[in-house]
MIVO-360988 format. One line per 2 residues: number of its first residue (from 1); their letters; for each residue x, y, z of C-alpha. Coordinates in pm, whole numbers, m for minus. Layout:
BEGIN
NUM = a = X:Y:Z  ... $
***
This chain:
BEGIN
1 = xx = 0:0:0  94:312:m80 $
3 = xx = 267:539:182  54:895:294 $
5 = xx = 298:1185:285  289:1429:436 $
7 = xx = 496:1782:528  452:1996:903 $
9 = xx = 402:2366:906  421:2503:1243 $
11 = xx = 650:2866:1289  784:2644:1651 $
13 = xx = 1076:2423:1631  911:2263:1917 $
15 = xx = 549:2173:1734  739:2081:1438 $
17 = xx = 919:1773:1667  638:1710:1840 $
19 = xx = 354:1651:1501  668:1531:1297 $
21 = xx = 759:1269:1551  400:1139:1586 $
23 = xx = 371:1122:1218  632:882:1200 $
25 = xx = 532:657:1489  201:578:1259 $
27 = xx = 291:289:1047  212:398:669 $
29 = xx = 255:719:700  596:943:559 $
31 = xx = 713:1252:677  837:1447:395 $
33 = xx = 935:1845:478  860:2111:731 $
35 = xx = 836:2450:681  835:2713:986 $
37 = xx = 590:2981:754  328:2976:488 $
39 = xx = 551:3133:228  778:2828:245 $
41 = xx = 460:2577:287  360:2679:m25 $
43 = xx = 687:2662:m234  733:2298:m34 $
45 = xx = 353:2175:m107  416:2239:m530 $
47 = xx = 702:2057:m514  652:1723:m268 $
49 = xx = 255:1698:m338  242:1576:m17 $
51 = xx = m110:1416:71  m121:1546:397 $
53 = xx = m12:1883:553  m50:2011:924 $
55 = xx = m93:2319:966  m48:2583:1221 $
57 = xx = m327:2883:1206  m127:3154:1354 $
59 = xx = 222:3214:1134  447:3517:1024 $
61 = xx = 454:3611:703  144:3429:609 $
63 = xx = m174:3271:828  m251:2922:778 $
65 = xx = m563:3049:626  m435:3264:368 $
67 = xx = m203:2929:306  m557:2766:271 $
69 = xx = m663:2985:38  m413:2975:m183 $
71 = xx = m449:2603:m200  m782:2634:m378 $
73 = xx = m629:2702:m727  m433:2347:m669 $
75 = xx = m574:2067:m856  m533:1854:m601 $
77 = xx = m555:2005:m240  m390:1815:20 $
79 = xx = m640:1690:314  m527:1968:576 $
81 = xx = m501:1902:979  m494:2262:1151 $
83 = xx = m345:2372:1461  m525:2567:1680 $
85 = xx = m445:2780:2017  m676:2793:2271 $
87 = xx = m756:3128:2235  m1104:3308:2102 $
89 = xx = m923:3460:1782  m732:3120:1751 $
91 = xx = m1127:2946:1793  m1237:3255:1517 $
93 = xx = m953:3159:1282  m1017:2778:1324 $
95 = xx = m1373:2811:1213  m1295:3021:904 $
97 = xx = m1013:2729:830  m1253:2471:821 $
99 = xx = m1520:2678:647  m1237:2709:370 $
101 = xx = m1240:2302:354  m984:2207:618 $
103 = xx = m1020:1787:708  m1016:1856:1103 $
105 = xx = m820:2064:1345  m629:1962:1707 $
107 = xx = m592:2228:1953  m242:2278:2055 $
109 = xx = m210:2244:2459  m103:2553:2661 $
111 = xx = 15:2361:2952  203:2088:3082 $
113 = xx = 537:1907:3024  644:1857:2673 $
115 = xx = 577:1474:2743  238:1565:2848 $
117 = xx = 178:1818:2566  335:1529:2314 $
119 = xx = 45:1244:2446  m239:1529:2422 $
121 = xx = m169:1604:2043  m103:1216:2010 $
123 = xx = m440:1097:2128  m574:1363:1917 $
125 = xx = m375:1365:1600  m390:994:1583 $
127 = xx = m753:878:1444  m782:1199:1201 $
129 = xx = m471:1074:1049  m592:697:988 $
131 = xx = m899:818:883  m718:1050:613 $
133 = xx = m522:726:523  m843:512:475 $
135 = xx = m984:726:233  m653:681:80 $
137 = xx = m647:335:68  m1003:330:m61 $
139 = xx = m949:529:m348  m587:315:m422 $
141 = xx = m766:m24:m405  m1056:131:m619 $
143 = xx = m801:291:m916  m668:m66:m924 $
145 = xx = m942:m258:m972  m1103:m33:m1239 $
147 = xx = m764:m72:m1412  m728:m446:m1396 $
149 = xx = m1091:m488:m1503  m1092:m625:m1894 $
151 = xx = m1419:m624:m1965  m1625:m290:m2023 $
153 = xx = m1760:m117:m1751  m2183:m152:m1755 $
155 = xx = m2429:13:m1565  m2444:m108:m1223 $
157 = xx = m2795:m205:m1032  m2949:76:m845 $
159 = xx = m2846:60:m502  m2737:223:m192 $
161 = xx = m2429:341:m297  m2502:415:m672 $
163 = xx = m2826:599:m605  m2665:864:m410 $
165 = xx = m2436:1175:m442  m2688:1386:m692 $
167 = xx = m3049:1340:m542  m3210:1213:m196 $
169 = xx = m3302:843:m198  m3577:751:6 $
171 = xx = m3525:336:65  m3831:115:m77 $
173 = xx = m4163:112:179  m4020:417:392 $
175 = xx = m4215:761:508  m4076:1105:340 $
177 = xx = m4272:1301:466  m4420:1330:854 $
179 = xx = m4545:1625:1047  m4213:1729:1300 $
181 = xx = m4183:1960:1583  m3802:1937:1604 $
183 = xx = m3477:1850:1439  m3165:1718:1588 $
185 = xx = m2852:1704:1386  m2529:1514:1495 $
187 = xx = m2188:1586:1283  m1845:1567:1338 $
189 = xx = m1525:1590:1138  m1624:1801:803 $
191 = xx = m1877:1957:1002  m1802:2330:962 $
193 = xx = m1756:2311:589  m2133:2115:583 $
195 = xx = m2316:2347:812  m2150:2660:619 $
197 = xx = m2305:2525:278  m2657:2375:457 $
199 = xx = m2771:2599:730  m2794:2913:492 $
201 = xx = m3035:2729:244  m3272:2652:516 $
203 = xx = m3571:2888:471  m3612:3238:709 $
205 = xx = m3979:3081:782  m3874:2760:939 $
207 = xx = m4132:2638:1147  m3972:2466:1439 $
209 = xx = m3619:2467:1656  m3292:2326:1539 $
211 = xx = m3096:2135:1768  m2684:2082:1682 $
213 = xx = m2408:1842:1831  m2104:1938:1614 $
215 = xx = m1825:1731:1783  m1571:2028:1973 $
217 = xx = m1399:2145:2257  m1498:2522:2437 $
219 = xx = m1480:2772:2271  m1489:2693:1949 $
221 = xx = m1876:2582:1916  m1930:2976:1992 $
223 = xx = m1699:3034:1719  m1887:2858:1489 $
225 = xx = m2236:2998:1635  m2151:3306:1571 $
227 = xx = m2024:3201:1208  m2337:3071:1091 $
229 = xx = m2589:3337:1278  m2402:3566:1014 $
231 = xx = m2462:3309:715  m2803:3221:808 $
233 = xx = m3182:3366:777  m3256:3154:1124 $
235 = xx = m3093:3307:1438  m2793:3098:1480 $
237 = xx = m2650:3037:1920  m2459:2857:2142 $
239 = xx = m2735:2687:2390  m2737:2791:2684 $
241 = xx = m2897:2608:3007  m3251:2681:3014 $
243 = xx = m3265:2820:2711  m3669:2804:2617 $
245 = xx = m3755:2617:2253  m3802:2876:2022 $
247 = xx = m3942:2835:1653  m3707:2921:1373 $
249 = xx = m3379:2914:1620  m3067:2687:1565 $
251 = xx = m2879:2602:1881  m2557:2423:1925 $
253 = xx = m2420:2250:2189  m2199:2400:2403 $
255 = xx = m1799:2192:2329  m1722:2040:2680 $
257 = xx = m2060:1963:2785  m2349:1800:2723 $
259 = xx = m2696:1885:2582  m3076:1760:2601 $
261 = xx = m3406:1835:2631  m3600:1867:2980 $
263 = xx = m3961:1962:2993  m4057:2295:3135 $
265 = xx = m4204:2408:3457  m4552:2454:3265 $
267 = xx = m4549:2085:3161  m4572:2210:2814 $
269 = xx = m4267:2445:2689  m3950:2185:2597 $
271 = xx = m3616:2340:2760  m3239:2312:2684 $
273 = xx = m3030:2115:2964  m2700:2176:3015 $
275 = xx = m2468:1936:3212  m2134:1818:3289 $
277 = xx = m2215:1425:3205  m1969:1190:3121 $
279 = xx = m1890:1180:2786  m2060:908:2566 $
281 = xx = m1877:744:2242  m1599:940:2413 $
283 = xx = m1771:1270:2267  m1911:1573:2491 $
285 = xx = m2104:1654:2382  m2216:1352:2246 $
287 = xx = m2514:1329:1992  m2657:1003:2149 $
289 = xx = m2729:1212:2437  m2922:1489:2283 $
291 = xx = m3118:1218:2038  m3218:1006:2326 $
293 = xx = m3401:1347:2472  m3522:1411:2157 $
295 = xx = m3658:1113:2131  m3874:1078:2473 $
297 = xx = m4042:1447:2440  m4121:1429:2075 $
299 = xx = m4260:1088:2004  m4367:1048:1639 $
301 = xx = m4330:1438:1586  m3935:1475:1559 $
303 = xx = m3623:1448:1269  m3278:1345:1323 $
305 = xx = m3025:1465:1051  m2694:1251:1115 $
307 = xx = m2395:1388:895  m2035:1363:823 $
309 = xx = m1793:1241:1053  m1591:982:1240 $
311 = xx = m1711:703:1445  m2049:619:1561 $
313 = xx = m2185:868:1760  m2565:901:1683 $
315 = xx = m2642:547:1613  m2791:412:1935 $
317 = xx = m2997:801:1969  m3117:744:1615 $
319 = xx = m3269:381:1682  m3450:540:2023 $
321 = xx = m3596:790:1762  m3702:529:1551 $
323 = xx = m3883:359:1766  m4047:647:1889 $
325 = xx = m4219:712:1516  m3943:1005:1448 $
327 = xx = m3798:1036:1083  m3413:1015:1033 $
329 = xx = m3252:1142:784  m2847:1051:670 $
331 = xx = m2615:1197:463  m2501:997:126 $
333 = xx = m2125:864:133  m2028:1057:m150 $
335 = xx = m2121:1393:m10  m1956:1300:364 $
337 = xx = m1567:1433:452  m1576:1125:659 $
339 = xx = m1852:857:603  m1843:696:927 $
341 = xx = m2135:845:1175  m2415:828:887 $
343 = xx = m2252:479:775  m2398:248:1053 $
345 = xx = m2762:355:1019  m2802:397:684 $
347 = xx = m2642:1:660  m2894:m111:952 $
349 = xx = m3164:22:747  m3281:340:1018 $
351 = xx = m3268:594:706  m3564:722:573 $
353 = xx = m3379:936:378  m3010:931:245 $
355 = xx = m2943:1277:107  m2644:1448:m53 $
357 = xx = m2521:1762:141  m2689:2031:m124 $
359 = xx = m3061:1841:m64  m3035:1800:327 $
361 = xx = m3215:2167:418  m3504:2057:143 $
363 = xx = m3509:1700:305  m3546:1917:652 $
365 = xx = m3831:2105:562  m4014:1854:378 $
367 = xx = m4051:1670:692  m4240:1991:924 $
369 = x = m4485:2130:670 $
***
């Protein structure tokens, strides 16, 4: 199998050891340049190709996200892993990053021993990269089939996988269309650069309140609030505990913590919890946790949107919603930065709907009106 290269940017000699040295502890994977600014990044990325490039947001010279930018007139883009400080304009610049199409982003610690610091961006670092070597691999073992193949290619049988990526596909004998008071959506890695594109096309009339787990750590979830609510008709926030239900508002959960629905004082009004709960799927907040809340105050009258991203997250929420008569609808492989969260319950047959990312917000609405 192929090696993934890939070349550190980081203005610090000491992140450039730390990512560089990680790199090369995961088997498959070839470290082939730093650069300590953008200027050089760029100069480096034309010449290596490398497949991979982390990428520190805050550089002389030039930011990681005018590097970003200047990236878009490659023909092929290098999956990029940013670097983030801990900071609100670090948070700001992260968002904007990912907006611009970057695969995921670690935050860089601010304390601790250098051992310490070097098992934090380890643990983190880690599963982004083997998921950016996957898709890799995929696409490797894929090229070489097609090319070994003798015989000409025919049309294949509608299926799952061939009937998405250009409309929604509804599978055989399952509702479209039900009468919801709620959505929940639960998205991870690729999340930004989806909710960027999706949120703005949903309508300035929507009829009911938006609920968001986007998988991330403080701070950064307001970041990314506050980016949408200026993209958006619908008033975009970070939830806040006892926030009250309110039609036509998006809230997303708070990174750190954990989010669901209580009921209110008046027995009637539906209420945002916040908590400090364990994490679940080691997420928090966790979209299993919201979903199951979702799924015990709005029987038969709710919709669960599960999106892009690694792991599983969602899936054991999305069958409670199920069998409390709620719609779910997934995102189609093609359409996903990382088809793993929507991949379980579209397989175990919980999709009513698979949907590429450009029909989600008309798959949304269908589903309250």
């Amino acid at each position: 199998m192929n090696n993934l290269t890939a070349l550190v940017v980081d203005d610090t000699i000491v992140y450039r050891k730390i990512v560089g040295d990680i790199l090369k502890e995961i088997p498959g994977v070839e470290v082939v340049g730093t650069a300590n600014n953008g200027k050089i990044a760029l100069s480096k990325i034309k010449a290596l190709q490398p497949d991979l490039i982390t990428l520190d947001i805050e550089m002389p010279e030039m930011t990681g996200i005018e590097v970003l930018q200047h990236l878009q007139s490659l023909s092929c883009i290098p999956k990029t892993i940013m670097l983030s400080t801990l900071t609100r304009q670090g948070s700001e610049m992260t968002i904007k990053a990912l907006e611009l199409g970057a695969f995921d982003f670690i935050p860089k610690p601010d304390e601790g021993t250098m051992a310490q610091n070097l098992a934090r961006v380890k643990e983190a670092l880690t599963p982004i990269v083997a998921a950016i070597k996957s898709q890799k691999d995929i696409v490797h073992n894929l090229r070489k089939k097609i090319t070994r193949r003798q015989a000409p290619r025919t049309q294949p049988a509608p299926d799952l996988q061939t009937r998405t990526g250009s409309a929604a596909y509804a599978p055989a004998g399952r509702r479209t269309r039900s009468t919801s008071e709620i959505v929940g959506i639960g998205i991870s890695t690729g999340g930004p650069n989806a909710l960027t594109k999706m949120v703005p096309m949903l309508p300035a009339d929507f009829k009911v309140p938006i609920l968001i787990v986007q998988h991330m750590p403080p701070m950064f979830t307001a970041s990314l609030a506050n980016s949408l609510n200026n993209k958006s008709p619908l008033a975009v926030k970070e939830a806040q505990d006892g926030d009250t239900l309110a039609a036509g508002t998006i809230y997303i959960a708070p990174g750190g913590r954990q989010m669901k629905i209580v009921a209110g004082s008046d027995g009637i009004s539906r209420k945002i919890k916040i908590t400090d709960d364990p994490p679940e799927n080691s997420c928090k907040p966790s979209v299993d946790y919201l979903f199951r809340s979702i799924a015990r105050h709005y029987v038969g009258r709710s919709t669960a949107v599960i999106m892009t991203g690694m792991g599983s997250d969602g899936s054991k929420g999305l069958v409670r919603i199920k069998e409390n008569g709620g719609i779910i609808i997934a995102q189609d492989e093609a359409s996903c930065t990382v088809f793993g969260m929507p991949k379980q319950p579209i397989e175990n047959g919980l999709a009513d709907v698979i949907a590429p990312l450009d029909r989600i917000a008309d798959e949304i609405v269908k589903t309250v009106i």
